[in-house]
C-alpha positions as CSV (number, residue, x, y, z in Angstrom):
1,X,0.0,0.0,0.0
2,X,1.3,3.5,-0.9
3,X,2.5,5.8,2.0
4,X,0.5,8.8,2.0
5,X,1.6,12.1,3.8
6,X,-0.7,13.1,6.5
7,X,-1.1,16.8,6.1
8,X,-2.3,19.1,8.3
9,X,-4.6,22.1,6.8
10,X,-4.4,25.6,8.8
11,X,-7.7,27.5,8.0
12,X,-10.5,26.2,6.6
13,X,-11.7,28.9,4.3
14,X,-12.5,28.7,0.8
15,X,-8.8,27.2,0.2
16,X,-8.5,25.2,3.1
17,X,-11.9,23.9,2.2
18,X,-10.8,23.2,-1.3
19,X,-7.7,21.1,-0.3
20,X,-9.5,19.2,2.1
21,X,-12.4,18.3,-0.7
22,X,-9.7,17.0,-3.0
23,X,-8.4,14.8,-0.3
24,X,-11.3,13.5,0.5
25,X,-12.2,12.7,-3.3
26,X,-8.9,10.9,-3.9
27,X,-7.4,13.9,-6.1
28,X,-4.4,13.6,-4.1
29,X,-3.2,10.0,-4.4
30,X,-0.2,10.3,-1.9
31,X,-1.8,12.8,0.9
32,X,-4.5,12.3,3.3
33,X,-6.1,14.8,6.4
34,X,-3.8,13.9,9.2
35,X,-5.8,17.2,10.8
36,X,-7.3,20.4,10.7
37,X,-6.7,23.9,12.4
38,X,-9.3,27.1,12.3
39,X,-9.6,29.7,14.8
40,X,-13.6,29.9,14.4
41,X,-15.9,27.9,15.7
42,X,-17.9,27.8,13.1
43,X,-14.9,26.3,11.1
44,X,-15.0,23.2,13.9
45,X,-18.5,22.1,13.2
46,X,-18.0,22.5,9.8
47,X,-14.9,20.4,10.3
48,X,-16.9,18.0,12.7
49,X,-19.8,17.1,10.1
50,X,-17.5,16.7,6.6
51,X,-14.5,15.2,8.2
52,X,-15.7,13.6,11.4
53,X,-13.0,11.3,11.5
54,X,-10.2,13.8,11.7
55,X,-8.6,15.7,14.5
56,X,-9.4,19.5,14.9
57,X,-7.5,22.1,16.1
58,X,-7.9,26.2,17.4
59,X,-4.1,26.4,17.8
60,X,-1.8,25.7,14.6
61,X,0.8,25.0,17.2
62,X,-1.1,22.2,19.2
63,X,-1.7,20.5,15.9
64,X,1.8,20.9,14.6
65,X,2.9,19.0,18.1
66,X,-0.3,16.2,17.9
67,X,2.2,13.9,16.2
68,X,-0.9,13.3,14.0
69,X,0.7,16.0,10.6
70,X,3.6,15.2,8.8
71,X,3.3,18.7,7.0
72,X,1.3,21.5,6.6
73,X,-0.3,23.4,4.1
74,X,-1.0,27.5,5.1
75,X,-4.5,28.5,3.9
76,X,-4.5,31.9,6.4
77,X,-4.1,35.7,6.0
78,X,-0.8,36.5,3.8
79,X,1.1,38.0,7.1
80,X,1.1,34.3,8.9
81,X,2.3,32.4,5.8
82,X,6.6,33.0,6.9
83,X,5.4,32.7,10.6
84,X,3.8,29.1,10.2
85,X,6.3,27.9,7.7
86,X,9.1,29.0,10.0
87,X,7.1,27.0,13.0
88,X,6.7,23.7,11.3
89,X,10.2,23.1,9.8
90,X,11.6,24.0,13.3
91,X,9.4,21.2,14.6
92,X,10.5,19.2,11.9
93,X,7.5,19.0,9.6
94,X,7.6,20.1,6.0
95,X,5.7,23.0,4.6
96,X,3.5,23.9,2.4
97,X,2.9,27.5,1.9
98,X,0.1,29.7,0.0
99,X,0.8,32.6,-2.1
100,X,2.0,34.6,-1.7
101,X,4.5,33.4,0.6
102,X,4.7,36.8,2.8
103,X,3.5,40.3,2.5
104,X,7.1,42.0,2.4
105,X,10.3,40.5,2.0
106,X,12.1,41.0,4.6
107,X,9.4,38.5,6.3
108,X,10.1,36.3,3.7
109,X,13.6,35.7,3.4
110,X,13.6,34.9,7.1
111,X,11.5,32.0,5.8
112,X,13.9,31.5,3.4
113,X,16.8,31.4,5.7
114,X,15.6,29.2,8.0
115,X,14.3,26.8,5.6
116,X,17.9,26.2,3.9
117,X,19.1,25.4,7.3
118,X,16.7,22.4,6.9
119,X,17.6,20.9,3.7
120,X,16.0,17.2,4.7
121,X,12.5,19.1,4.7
122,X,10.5,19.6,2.4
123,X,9.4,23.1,1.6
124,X,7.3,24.5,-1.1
125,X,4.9,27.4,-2.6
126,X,1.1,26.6,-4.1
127,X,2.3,28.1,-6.7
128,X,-0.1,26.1,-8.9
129,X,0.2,27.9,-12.2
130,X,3.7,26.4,-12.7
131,X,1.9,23.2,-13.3
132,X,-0.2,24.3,-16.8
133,X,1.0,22.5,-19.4
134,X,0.8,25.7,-21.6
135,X,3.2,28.1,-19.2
136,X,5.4,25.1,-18.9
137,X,5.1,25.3,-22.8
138,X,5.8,28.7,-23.1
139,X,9.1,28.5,-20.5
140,X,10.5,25.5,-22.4
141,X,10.1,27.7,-25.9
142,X,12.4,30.5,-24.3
143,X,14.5,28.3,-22.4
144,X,15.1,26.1,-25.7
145,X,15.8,29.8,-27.1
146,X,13.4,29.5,-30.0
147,X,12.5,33.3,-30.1
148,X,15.8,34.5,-29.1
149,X,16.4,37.3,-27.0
150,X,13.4,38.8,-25.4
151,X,13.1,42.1,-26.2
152,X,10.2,43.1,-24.8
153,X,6.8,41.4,-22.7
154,X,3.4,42.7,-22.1
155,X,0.8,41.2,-19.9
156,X,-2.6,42.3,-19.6
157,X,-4.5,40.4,-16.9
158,X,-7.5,41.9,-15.9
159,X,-9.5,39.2,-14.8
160,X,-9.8,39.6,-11.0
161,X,-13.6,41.1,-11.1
162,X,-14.7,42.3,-7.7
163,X,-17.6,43.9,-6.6
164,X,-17.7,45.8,-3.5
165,X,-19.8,42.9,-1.6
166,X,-15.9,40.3,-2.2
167,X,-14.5,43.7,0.1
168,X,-17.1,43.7,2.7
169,X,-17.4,40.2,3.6
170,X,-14.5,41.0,6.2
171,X,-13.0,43.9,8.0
172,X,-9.3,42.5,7.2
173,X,-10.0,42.2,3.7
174,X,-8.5,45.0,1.4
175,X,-6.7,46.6,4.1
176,X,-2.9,47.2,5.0
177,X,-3.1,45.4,8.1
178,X,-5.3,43.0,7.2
179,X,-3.7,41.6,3.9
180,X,-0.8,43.9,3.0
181,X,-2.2,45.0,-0.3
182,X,-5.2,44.7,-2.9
183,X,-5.0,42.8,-6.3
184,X,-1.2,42.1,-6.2
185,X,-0.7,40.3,-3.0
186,X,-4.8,38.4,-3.5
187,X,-5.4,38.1,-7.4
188,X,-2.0,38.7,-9.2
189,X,0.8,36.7,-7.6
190,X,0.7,33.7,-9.9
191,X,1.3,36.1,-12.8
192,X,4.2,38.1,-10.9
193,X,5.6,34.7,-10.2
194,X,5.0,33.3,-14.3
195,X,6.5,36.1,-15.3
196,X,9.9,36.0,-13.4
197,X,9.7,32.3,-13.6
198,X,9.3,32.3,-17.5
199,X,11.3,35.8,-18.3
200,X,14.2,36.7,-15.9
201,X,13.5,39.1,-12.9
202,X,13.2,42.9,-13.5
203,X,16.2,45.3,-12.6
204,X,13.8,48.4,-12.3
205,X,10.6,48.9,-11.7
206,X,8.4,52.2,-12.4
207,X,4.4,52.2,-11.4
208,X,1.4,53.8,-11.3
209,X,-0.8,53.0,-9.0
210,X,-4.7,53.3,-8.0
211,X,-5.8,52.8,-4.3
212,X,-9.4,52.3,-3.7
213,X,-9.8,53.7,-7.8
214,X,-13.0,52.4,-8.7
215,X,-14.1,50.3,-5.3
216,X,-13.8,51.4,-1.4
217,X,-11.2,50.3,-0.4
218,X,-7.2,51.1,1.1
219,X,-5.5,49.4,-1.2
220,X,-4.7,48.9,-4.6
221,X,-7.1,47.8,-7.6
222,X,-5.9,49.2,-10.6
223,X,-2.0,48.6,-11.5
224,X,0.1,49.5,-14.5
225,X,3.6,49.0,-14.3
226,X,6.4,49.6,-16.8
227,X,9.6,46.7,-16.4
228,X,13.3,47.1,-17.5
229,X,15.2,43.8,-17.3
230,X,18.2,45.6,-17.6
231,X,19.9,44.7,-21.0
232,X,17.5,46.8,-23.3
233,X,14.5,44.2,-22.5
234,X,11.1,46.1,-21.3
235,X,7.8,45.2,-20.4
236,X,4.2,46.5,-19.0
237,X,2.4,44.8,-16.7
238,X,-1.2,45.5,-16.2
239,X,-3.8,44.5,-13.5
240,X,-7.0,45.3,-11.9
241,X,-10.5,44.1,-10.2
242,X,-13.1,46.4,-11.8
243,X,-12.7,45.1,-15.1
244,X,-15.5,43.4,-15.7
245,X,-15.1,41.6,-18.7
246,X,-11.5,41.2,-18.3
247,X,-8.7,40.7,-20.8
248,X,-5.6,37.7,-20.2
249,X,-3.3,38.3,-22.9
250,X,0.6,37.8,-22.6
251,X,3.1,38.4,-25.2
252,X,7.0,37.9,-25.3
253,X,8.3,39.3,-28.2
254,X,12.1,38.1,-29.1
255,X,14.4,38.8,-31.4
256,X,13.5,35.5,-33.4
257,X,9.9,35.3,-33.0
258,X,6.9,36.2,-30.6
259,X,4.7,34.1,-28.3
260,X,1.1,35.2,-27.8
261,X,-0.8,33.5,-24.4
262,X,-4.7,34.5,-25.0
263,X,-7.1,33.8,-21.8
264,X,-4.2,31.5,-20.5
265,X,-5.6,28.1,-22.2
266,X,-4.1,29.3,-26.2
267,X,-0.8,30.0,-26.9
268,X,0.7,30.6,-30.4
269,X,4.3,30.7,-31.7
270,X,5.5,32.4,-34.3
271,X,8.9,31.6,-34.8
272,X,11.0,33.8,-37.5
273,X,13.3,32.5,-40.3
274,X,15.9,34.8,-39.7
275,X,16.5,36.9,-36.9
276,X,14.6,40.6,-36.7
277,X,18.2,42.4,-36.7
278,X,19.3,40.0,-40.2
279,X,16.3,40.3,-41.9
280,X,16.6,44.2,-41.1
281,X,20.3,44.2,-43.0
282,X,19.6,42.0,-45.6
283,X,16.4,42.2,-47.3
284,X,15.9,44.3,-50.4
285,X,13.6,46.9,-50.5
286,X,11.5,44.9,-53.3
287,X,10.9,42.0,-50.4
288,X,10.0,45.4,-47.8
289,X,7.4,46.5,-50.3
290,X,6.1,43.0,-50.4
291,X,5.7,43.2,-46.6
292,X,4.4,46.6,-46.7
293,X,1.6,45.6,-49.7
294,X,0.7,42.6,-47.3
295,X,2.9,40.1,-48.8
296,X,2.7,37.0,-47.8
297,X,3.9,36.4,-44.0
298,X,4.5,32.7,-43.9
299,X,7.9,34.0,-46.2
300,X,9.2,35.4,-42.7
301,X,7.9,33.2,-39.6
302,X,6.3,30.2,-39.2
303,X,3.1,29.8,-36.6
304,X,2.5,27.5,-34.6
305,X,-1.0,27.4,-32.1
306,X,-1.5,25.2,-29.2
307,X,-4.5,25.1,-27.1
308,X,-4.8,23.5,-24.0
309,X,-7.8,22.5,-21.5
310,X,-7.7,23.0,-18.4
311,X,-9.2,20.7,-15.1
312,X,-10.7,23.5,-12.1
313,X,-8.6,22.1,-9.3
314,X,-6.4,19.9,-11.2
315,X,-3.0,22.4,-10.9
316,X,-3.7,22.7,-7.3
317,X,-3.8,19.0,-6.6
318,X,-0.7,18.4,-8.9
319,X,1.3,20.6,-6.4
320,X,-0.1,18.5,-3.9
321,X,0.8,15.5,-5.4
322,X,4.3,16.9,-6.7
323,X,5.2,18.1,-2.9
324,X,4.3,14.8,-1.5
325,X,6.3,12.8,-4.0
326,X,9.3,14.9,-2.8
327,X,8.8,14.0,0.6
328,X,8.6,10.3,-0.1
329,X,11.0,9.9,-2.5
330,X,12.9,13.2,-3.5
331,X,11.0,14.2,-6.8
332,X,11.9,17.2,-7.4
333,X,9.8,20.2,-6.9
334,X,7.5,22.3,-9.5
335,X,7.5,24.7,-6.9
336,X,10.3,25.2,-4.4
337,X,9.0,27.5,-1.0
338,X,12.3,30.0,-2.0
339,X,11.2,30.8,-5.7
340,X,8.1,32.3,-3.6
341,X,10.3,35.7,-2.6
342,X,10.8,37.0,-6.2
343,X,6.8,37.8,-6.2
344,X,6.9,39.7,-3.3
345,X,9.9,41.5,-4.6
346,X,8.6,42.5,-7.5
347,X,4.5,43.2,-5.6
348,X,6.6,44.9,-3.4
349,X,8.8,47.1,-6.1
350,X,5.5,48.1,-7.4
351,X,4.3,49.4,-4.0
352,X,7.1,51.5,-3.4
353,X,7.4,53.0,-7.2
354,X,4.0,54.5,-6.4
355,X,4.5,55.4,-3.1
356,X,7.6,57.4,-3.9
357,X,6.7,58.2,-6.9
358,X,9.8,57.6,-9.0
359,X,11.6,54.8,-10.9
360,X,12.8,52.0,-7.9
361,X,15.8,49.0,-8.9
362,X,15.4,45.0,-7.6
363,X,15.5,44.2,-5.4
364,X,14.6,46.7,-3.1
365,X,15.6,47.9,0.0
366,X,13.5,45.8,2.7
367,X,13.8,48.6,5.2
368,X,12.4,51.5,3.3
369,X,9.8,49.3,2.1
370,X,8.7,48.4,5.7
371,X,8.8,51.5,6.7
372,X,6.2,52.8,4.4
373,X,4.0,49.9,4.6
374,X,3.8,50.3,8.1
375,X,3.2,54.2,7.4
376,X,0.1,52.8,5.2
377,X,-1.4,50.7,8.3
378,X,-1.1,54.0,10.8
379,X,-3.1,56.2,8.2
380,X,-5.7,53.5,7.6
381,X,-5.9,52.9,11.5
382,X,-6.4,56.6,11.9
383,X,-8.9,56.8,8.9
384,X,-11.2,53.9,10.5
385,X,-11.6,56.2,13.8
């Protein structure tokens, strides 16, 4: 019989809740509920009726030394994520984290640093977009260098719709204290992390940002950013909530070709004969007018269109699965718990852009950054009275 990894789940939310269904249904072939933590009541009969065979816990602590959890997964307000990672792997139990893995950095790498001094756990990020067969695509394609140097990217993703009811369900929600931002530390952080995973990290950021633009709120819900990668390469990132219809485009345009991502499920290649910078020295101008008359285009690149389906749950539970398998028997992870700082970097690059107001390099300084995020939670405390 196959070992399975008895994991514990901290907060039984929407999340929580989520991982714990596709337990129960077998989704997760290596992992079963070794037990269950929530603060609310509520959460414990909840707990008591769909899982009445499993222990529950009001302290994440208490659980953590049940001896009933081999690891944990952190399904709790973005602040607690470092906290609760730190706590397990210091009682010897791996760790599972949500995204994002911290609200700040400087949080974050203390995660980070603690968790390399525990090599024999296992520690990883939900960072369940890693997982699509079509990202996974789009990395190898760069990787593989089959579009050459990226010159520029440009990602639209504007399909975090929110109405104002999402913000008032809870007092924590949209605030400084409560979550540490808006759309970039709830809604965006699997695109932040996509596009450092699949691009390269960003030497500079510049931003312009919109707190509470078009819903009330403290935080941010509109976000255009501007990226340079630091050898000539740029790129605009754009998000928001009060889009209602919503656009998911990403392109990556390289000096051999261009990749187009449209609503995340079709990507298409179009992979040049020669490169740009050749076919700019060498063509006549009789081929130019050609391309200018609306010659024919399949002359210069080739295309090349993929579409994939996608299973609602079925990334999640293949980070499960993956982070399990490395427990048992070393797979190696999609989704290793350090990749998960590079997100906060960059959510927290954008933060400090628009604070100050001026162009801000990577990373940046964790300090400074504190300092005026803590500046953010003192005005909102003082605006609530």
């Amino acid at each position: 019989m196959m070992k399975k990894i008895r994991l514990g789940i901290i907060g039984l939310g929407a999340q929580g809740g989520a991982y714990a269904g596709f337990i129960t249904e077998g989704r997760v072939k290596n992992m079963e509920i070794g037990a269950i933590c929530d603060t609310d009541s509520e959460k414990r009969a909840v707990a008591e009726e769909k899982y009445p065979d499993v222990p529950f816990y009001d302290n994440y602590i208490d659980m953590m030394e049940s001896g009933n959890v081999d690891a944990i997964v952190t399904c709790v307000p973005h602040y607690l994520h470092p906290e609760m990672g730190i706590n397990a792997l210091k009682r010897d139990i791996h760790a599972l984290v949500e995204k994002p893995a911290g609200v700040y950095t400087k949080q974050v790498k203390e995660l980070n640093e603690f968790a390399a001094t525990k090599p024999e756990l296992t520690f990883g990020i939900m960072f369940n977009q890693r997982t699509n067969e079509l990202y996974q695509k789009v990395k190898e394609v760069i990787d593989n260098g089959e579009i050459g140097d990226i010159r520029r990217t440009n990602w639209i993703i504007t399909t975090w719709w929110r109405p104002q009811g999402y913000y008032d369900q809870s007092a924590w929600r949209a605030t400084w204290e409560g979550e540490g931002g808006g759309v970039l530390v709830n809604q965006a952080p699997h695109q932040l992390d996509l596009l450092q995973w699949i691009c390269g990290v960003p030497k500079k950021v510049y931003s312009n940002v919109k707190y509470g633009y078009q819903r009330d709120i403290a935080v941010e819900d509109e976000v255009t950013t501007l990226l340079d990668y630091g050898n000539g390469a740029t790129g605009v990132f754009i998000t928001c909530t009060h889009d209602i219809m919503g656009t998911d485009r990403f392109e990556i345009l390289g000096d051999k070709g261009k990749i187009v991502v449209d609503d995340s499920k079709k990507v298409t290649i179009k992979r040049l004969h020669k490169s740009e910078s050749e076919m700019s020295d060498t063509m006549s101008w009789a081929d130019v007018t050609k391309l200018f008359m609306g010659g024919e285009l399949s002359e210069v690149y080739s295309e090349e269109v993929i579409e994939f389906e996608s299973v609602w749950g079925g990334q999640h539970t293949a980070v499960m699965e993956n982070f399990a398998a490395n427990i048992l028997d070393g797979t190696p992870l999609l989704a290793p718990g350090s990749d998960g700082i590079n997100g906060v970097a960059l959510a927290n690059a954008i933060h400090l852009s628009s604070w100050l107001g001026k162009e801000v390099e990577m990373p940046v300084d964790e300090d400074v950054y504190l300092n005026e995020l803590n500046k953010k939670i003192e005005e909102e405390k003082v605006n609530q009275k």
